[in-house]
C-alpha positions in Angstrom: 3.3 -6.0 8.8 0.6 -8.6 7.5 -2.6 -6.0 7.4 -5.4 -7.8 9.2 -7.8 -8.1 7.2 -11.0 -8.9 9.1 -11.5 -8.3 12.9 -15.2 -10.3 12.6 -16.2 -12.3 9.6 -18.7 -15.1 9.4 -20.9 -16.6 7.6 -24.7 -18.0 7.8 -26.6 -20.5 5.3 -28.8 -23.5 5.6 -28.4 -26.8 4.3 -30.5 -26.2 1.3 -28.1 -23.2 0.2 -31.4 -20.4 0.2 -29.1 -17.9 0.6 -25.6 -16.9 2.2 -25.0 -13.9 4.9 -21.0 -13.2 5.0 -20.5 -10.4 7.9 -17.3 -7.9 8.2 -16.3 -5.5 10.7 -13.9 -2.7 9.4 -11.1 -2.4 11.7 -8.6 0.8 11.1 -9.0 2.6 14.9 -6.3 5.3 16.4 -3.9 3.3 13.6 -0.2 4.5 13.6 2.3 4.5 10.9 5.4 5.7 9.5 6.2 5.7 6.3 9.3 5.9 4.5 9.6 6.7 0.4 12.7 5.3 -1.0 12.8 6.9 -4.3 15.7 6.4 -7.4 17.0 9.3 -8.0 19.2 8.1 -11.3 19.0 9.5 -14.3 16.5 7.3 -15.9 14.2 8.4 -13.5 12.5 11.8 -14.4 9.4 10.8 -15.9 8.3 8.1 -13.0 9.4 10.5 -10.7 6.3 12.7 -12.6 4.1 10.3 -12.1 4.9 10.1 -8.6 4.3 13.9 -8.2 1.1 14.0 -9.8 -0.3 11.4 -8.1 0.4 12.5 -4.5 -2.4 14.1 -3.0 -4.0 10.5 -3.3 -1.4 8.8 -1.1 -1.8 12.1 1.4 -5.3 12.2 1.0 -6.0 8.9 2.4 -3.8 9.3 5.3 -5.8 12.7 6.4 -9.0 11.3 5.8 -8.6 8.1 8.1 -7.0 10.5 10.6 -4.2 8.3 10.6 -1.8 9.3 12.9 1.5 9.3 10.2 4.8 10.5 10.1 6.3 10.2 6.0 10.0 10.7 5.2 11.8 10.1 1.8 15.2 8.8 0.8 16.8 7.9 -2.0 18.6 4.5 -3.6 21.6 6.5 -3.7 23.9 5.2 -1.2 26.8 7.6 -1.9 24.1 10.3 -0.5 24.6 8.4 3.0 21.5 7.7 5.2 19.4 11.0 4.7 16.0 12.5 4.9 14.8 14.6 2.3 13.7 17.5 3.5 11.3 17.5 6.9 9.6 14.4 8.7 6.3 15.1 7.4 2.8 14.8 9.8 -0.7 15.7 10.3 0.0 18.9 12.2 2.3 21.2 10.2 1.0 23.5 8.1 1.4 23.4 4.1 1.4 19.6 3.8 0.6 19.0 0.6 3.7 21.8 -0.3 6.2 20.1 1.7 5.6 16.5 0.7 6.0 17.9 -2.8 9.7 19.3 -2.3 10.3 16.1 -0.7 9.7 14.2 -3.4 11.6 16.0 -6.1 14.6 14.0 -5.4 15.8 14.4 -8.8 17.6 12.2 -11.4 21.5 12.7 -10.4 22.1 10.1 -8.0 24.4 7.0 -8.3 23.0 4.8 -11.0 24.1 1.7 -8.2 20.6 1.9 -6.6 20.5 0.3 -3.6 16.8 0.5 -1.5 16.6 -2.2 0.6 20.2 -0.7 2.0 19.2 2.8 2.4 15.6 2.2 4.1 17.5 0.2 6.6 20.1 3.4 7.3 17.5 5.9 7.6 15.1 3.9 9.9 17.8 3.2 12.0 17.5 5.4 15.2 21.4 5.6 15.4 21.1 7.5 12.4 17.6 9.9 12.3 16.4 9.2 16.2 12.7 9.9 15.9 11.6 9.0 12.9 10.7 5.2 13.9 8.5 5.7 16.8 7.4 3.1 19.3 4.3 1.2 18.4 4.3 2.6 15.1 3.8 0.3 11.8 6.4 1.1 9.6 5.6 1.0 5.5 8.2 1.4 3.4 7.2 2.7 -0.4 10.0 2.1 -3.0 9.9 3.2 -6.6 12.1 2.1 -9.1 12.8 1.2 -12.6 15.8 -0.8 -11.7 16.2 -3.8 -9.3 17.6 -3.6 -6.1 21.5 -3.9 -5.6 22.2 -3.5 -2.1 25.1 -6.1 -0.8 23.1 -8.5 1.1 19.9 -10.8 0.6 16.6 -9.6 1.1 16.2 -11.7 4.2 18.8 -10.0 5.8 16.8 -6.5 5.2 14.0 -7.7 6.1 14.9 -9.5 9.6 16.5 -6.0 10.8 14.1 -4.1 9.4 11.7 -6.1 11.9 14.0 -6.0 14.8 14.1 -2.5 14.4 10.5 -1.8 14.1 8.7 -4.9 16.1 8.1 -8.2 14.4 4.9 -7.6 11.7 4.8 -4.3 11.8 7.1 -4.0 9.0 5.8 -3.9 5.2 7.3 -3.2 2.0 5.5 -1.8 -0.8 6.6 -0.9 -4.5 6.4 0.4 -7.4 8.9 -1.2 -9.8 9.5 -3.1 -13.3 7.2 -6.1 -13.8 8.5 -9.6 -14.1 10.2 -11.3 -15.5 11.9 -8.9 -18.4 10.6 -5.2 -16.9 8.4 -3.2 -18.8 8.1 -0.2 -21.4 6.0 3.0 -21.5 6.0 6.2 -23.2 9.7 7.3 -23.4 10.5 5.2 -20.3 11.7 2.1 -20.0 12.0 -0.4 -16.3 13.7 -3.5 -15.4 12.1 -6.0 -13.8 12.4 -5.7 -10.0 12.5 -9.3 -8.3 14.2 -8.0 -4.8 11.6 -5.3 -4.2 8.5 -7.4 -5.2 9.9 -10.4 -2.8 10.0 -8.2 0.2 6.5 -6.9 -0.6 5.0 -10.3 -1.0 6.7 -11.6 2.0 5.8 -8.8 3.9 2.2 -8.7 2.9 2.9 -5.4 0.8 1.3 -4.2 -2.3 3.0 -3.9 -5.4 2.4 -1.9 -9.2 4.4 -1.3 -12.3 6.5 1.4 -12.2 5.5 2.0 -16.3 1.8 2.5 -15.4 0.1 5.8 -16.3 -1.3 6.6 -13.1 0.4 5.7 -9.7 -2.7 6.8 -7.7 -4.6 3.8 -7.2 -2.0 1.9 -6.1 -1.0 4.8 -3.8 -4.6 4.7 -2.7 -4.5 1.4 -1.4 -0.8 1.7 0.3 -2.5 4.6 2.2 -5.7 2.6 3.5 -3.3 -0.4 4.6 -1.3 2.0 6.5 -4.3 3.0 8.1 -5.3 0.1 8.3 -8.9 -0.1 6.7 -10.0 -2.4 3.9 -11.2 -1.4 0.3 -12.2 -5.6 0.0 -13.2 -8.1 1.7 -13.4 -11.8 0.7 -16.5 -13.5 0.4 -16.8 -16.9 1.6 -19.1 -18.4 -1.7 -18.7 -17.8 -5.3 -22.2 -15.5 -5.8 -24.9 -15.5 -8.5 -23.9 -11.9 -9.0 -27.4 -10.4 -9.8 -28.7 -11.7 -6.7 -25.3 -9.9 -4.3 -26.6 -6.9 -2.3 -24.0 -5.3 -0.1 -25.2 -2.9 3.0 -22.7 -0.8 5.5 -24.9 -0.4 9.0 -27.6 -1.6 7.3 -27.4 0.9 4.4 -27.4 -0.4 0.6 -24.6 0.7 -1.2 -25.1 0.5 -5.3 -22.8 -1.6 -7.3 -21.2 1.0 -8.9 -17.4 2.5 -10.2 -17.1 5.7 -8.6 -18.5 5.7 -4.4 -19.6 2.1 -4.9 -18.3 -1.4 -4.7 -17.9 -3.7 -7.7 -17.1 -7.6 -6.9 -13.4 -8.7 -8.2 -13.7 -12.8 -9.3 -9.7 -12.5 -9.0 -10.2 -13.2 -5.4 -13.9 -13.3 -5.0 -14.0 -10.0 -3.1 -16.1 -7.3 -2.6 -14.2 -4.0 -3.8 -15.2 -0.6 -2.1 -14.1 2.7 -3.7 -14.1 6.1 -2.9 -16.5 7.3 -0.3 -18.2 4.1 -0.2 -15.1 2.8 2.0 -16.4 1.9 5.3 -15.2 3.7 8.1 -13.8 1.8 11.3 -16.2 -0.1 12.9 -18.9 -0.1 10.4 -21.1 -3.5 9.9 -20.2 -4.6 6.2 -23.3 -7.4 5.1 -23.3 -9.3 1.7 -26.2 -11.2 0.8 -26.5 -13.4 -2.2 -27.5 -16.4 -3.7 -24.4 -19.3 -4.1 -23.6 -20.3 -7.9 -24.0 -24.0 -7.1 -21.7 -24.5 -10.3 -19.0 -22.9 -8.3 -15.4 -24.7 -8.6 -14.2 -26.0 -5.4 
């Protein structure tokens, strides 16, 4: 699923370029999503699967906050495990959340070192095999971390295209966590190959995707959480700005321009980047105003 980005967004200036007005509307209302974590369980695995347990509370955090309505289940890569849940479907409502999603996650480094994600989110989505899981109407993200490429038998279009008959066309997105291109990566004792398959079904699918060799997994599991609710942390502005003139206001409140509960502007994309708190719930007005850099490239 492609998240939409804006539901309003528009922009005001006059010919003599005074000044530019670029309006947002955060979107993100009565959002629901299932999400699958398809996690290798090979024996090269134990210290991303560490990372992956201490960072999370973030990914659950942001799911309880937007009130999305979830449900999360994890798999493995191991195929020779057949299509199977690990431990309970996991939502809002039962108690001990945080507990559970934890024993979920300790898959373990014992699995076939064939890995083979693409393959087994397909099985366990399947209603065939765990009816209830994929629910009608429901986005469904899949989150797959691995430090080895995917090997399942076919190519990822074929995933992908039952995947979305499964779930509903675009409501299907593929997120992961997985060795850089185009030789992998290294860190501490651990090392990842790259992971073409994986990041090709997230790109096509409009997914996010992070190195697998990173320190910290939590922003990126931060932002897999907002898209599955379906809120923004950015949104694009339609002029490069003279930064020291860019003022930013949510229902006509100033935010500060800062790292922690703030925004900060990303020249990557020429975006305005919320964090933390300063995240703007659904429905809230989002207003940049600022000054054009009339040496902008165009």
């Amino acid at each position: 699923m492609l998240l939409p980005l804006l539901l309003l967004a528009c922009t005001d200036y006059d010919l003599t370029e005074v000044g530019v007005i670029d309006e947002f509307e955060q979107g993100g209302v009565e959002t629901r999503s299932d999400v699958l974590l398809v996690i290798d369980d090979s024996a090269s695995m134990a210290e991303e699967q560490a990372r992956l347990l201490a960072s999370f509370e973030t990914l659950l955090l942001v799911l309880e906050t937007t009130r999305t309505d979830f449900q999360m289940a994890v798999t493995t890569t191991d195929a020779a495990g057949g299509a199977t849940l690990g431990g309970v479907v996991l939502n809002p409502e039962l108690d001990e959340l945080g507990e559970l999603f934890l024993d979920a996650i300790a898959v373990g480094s014992e699995g076939n070192r064939t890995e083979q994600g693409l393959h087994q989110a397909l099985l366990v989505v399947n209603p065939a095999t765990n009816p209830g899981f994929l629910r009608d109407g429901a986005d469904l993200h899949l989150l797959i971390v691995s430090d080895e490429d995917d090997q399942s038998q076919y190519e990822v279009d074929f995933y992908l295209h039952e995947l979305q008959t499964l779930a509903g066309a675009d409501r299907v997105t593929v997120h992961a966590i997985v060795g850089d291109l185009p030789a992998g990566c290294v860190s501490g004792t651990s090392a990842a190959d790259g992971g073409p398959r994986y990041l090709e079904a997230a790109e096509r699918t409009g997914g996010l995707s992070g190195s697998v060799c990173a320190e910290d997994y939590s922003p990126l599991l931060e932002r897999v959480g907002l898209q599955a609710a379906e809120w923004n942390d950015r949104f694009p502005l339609s002029r490069i700005p003279l930064l020291d003139s860019l003022e930013v206001r949510v229902d006509g409140v100033l935010i500060p321009a800062r790292e922690q509960d703030g925004w900060s502007w990303s020249p990557g994309d020429n975006a305005i980047v919320f964090v933390g708190r300063a995240i703007p719930r659904p429905g809230m007005e989002i207003l940049a105003t600022y000054q054009p850099d009339l040496g902008e490239v165009q």
